[in-house]
C-alpha positions as CSV (number, residue, x, y, z in Angstrom):
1,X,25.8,25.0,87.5
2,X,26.5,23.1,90.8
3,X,27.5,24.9,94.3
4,X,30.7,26.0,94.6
5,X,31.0,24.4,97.7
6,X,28.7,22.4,99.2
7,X,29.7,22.7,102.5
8,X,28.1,25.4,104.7
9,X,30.3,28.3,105.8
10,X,30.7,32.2,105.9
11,X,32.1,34.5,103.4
12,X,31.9,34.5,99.7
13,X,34.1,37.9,99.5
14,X,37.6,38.0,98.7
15,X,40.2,39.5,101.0
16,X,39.8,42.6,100.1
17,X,35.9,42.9,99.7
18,X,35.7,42.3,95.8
19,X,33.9,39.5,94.7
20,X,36.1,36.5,94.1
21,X,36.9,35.3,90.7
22,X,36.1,31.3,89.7
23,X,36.7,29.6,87.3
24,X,35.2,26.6,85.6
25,X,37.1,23.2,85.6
26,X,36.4,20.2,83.3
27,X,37.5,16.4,84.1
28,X,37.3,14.7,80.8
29,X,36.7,11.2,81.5
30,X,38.0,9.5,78.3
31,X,39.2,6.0,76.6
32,X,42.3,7.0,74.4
33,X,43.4,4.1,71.7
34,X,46.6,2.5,72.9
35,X,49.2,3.5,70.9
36,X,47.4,6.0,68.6
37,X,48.8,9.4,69.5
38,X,47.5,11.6,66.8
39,X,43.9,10.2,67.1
40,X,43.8,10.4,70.8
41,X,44.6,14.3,70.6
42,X,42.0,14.6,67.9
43,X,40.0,13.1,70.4
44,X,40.9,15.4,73.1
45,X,40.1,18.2,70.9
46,X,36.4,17.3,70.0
47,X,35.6,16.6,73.8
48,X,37.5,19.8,75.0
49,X,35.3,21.5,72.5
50,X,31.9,19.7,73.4
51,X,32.7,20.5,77.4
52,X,33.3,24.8,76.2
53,X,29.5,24.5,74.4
54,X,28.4,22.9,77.8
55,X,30.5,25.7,79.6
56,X,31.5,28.7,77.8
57,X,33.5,29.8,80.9
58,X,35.6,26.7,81.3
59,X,39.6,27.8,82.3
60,X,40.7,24.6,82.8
61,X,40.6,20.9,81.5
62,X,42.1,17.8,82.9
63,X,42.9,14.7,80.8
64,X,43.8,11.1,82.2
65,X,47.0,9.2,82.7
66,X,49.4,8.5,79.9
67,X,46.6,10.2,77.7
68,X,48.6,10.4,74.8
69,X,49.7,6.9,74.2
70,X,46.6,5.2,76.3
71,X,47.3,3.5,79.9
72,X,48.2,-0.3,78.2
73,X,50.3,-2.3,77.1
74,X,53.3,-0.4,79.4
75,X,56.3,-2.4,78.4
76,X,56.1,-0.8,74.8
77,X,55.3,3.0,76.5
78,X,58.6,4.1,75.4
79,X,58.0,4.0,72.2
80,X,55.7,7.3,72.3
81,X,57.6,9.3,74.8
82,X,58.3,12.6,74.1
83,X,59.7,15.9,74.7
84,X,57.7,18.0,77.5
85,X,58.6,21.2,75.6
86,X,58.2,20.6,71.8
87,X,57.2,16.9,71.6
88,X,53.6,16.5,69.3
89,X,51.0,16.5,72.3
90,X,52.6,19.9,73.9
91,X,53.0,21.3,70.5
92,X,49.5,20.5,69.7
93,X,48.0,21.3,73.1
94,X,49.7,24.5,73.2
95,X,48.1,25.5,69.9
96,X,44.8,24.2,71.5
97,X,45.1,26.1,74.4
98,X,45.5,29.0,72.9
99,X,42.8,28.9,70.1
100,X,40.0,28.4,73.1
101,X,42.1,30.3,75.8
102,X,42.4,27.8,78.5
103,X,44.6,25.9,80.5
104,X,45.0,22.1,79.7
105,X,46.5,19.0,82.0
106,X,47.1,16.0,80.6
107,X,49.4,12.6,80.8
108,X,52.2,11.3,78.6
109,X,55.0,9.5,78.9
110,X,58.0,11.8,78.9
111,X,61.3,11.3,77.5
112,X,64.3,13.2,77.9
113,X,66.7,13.4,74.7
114,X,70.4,12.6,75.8
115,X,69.8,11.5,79.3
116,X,69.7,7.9,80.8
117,X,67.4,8.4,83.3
118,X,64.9,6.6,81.0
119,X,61.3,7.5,80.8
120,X,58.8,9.7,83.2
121,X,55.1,9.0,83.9
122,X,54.4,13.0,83.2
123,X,51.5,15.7,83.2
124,X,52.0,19.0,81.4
125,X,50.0,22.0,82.0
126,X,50.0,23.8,79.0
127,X,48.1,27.2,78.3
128,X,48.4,30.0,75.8
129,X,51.5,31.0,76.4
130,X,52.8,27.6,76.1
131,X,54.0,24.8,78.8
132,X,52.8,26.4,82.4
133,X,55.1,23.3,84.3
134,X,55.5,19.3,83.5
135,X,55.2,16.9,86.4
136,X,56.5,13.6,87.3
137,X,54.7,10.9,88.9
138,X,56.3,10.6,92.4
139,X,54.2,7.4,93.5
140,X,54.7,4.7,91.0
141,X,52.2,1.6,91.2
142,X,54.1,-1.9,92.6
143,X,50.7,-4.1,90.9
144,X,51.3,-2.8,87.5
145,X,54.8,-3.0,86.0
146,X,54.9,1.1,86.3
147,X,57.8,0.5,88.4
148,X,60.3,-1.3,86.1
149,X,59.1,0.9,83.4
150,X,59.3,4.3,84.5
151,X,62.0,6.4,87.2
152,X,59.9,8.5,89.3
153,X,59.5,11.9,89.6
154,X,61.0,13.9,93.1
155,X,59.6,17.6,93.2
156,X,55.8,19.0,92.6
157,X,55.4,21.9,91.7
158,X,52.8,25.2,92.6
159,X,52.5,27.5,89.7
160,X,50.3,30.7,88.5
161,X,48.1,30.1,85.8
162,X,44.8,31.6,84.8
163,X,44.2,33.5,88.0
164,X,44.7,30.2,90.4
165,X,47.2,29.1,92.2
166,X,47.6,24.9,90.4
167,X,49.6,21.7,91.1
168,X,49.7,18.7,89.2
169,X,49.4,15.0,90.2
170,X,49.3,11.7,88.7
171,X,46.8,8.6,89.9
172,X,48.2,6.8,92.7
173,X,49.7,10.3,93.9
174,X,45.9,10.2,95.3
175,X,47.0,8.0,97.7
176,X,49.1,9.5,99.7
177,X,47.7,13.0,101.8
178,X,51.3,14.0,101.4
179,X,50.1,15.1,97.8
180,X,48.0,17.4,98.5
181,X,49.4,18.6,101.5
182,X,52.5,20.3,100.1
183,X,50.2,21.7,97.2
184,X,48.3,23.4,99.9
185,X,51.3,24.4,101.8
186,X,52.7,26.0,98.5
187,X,49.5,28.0,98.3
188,X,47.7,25.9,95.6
189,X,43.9,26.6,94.8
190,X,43.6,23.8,92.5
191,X,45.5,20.2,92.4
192,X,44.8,18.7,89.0
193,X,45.5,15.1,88.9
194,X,45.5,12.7,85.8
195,X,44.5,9.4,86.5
196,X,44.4,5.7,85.1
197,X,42.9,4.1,88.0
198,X,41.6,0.9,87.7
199,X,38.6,-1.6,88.9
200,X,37.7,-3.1,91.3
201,X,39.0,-0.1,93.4
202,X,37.1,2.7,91.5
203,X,35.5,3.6,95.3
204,X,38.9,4.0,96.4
205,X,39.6,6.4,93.6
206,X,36.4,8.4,94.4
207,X,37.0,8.8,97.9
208,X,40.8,9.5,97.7
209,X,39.7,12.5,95.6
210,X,37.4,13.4,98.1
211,X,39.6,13.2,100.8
212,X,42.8,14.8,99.9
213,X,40.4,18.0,99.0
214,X,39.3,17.9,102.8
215,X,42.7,17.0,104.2
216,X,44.3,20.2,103.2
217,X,41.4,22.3,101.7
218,X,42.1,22.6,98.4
219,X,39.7,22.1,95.8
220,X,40.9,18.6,93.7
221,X,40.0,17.6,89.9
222,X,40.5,14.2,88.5
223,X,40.0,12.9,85.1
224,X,40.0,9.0,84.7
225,X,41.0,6.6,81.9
226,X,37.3,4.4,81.1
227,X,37.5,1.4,79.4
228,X,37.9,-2.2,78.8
229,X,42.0,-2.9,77.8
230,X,43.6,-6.4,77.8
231,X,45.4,-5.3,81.1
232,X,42.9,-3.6,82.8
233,X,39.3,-2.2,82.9
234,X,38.2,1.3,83.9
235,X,35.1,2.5,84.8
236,X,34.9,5.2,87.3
237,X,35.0,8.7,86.2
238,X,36.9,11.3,88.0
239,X,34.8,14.3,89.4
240,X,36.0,18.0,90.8
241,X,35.5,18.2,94.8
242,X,35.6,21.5,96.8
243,X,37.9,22.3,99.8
244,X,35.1,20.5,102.3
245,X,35.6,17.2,100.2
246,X,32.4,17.1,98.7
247,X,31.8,16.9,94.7
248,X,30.8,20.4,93.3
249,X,30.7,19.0,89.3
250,X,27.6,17.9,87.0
251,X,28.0,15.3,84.4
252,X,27.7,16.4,80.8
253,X,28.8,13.1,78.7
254,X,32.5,12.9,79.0
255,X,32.9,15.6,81.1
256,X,32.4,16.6,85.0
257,X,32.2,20.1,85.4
258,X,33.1,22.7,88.3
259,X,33.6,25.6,89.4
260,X,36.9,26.7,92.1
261,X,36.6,29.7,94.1
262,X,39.8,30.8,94.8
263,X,38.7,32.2,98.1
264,X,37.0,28.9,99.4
265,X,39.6,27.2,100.9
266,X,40.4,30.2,103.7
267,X,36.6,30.7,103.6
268,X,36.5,26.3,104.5
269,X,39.6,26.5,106.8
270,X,38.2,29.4,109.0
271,X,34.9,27.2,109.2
272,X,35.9,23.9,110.0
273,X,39.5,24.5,111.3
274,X,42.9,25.1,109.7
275,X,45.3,21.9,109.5
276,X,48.2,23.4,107.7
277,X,51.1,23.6,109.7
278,X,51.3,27.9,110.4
279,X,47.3,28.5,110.9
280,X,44.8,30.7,109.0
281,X,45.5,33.4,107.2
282,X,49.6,33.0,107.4
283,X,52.2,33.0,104.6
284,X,52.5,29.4,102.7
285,X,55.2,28.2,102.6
286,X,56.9,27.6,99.2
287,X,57.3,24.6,98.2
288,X,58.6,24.3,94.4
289,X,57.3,27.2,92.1
């Protein structure tokens, strides 16, 4: 298993003296079928299962953009949205969840029965007592037609949720340090971002990952969409980085594996220096939770 953190700085004890508990994180890096729903969470399943025989600890897994329905052919998206609460991938995810006893993030496009506000670019975190939080992309794309097809989201969200502190993100949310700042500032561990992130700017991808881990000290996990599409091609896989921004996963097919400390980013901000608005060792603030 890789380093927790790369980076080298003091501590490794929790507040209180006790040894911290981590927790394994999975990015699974996968191509779902445009428009096959039910396959692409039978697909989900068998990787979700391979990355548990590679990590018997794992606690959490992310899952790419628009997982669900597959990041193509966006004009017809609406056609698979569904309910965040008791649509087919959170009723199926939930069940999944439970069965292995983890916590799993993944895209869809999210529909809301009733109201006009038309379709969301959405990631659920579900776990075994069913949806954790559901998260709308904030930062819709302006070079894909993400903008005319979906109403962006306006809140994140910091929730509790198998002993971490998590926030969710979608893709081009990587872009913006703004992301991961408020997560910090709302006490997040863990930011877990699903992503559909396209070539030629796959280095882009890698090093906004690494850097809004370092910008606020929190530890970041991506998965990616791979692939060849009519629209678009995808080929860089999404990794987990620690607090100092550097990648603390190994590679096992599919999946990138990690492990977050939940004490590492005060043991990283004490080291390197503190750049959240209140200092070291302060109250967050709250943001959404």
């Amino acid at each position: 298993m890789a380093e927790v953190i790369q980076g080298v700085f003091p501590g490794g004890e929790g507040p209180d003296g006790a040894l911290p508990v981590a927790s394994a994180v999975a990015a699974l890096n996968l191509g779902p079928e445009p428009g096959d729903t039910r396959g692409n969470l039978l697909l989900a399943e068998k990787e979700i299962a391979a990355a548990l025989a590679a990590e018997p600890s794992l606690r959490f897994v992310v899952l790419p953009e628009l997982f669900t329905c597959g990041y193509s052919a966006l004009e017809t998206v609406y056609r698979y949205a569904e309910d965040a609460e008791v649509g087919e991938s959170a009723r199926f995810f939930t069940a999944l969840a439970r069965e292995f006893g983890i916590y799993i993030a993944y895209g869809f496009p999210e529909g809301v029965p009733g109201s006009p506000v038309g379709v969301f670019d959405s990631s659920n975190l579900v776990g075994p007592e069913g949806v954790v939080a559901t998260y709308r992309k904030r930062n819709l794309v302006r070079t894909t037609p993400e903008n005319f097809v979906f109403t962006p989201g306006t809140e994140s969200q910091v929730v509790e949720a198998g002993g971490l502190r998590v926030s969710l993100a979608v893709c081009w949310d990587l872009g913006f340090p703004e992301m991961a700042r408020e997560a910090a500032l709302g006490g997040a561990d863990l930011v877990l971002v699903s992503a559909a992130w396209r070539e030629p700017w796959g280095s882009q991808y890698d090093l906004s990952c690494a850097a809004r881990a370092l910008d606020s000290g929190v530890y970041v996990a991506s998965a990616n969409q791979m692939g060849v599409y009519p629209e678009a091609s995808f080929a860089t896989p999404g990794h987990v980085y620690g607090p100092d921004g550097m990648r603390v996963s190994f590679s096992y097919d599919a999946a990138s594996i990690g492990i977050a400390d939940p004490t590492a980013s005060l043991r990283w901000r004490t080291c390197y220096g503190n750049t959240l608005v209140g200092g070291v060792g302060e109250e967050p603030l709250e943001i959404v939770s």
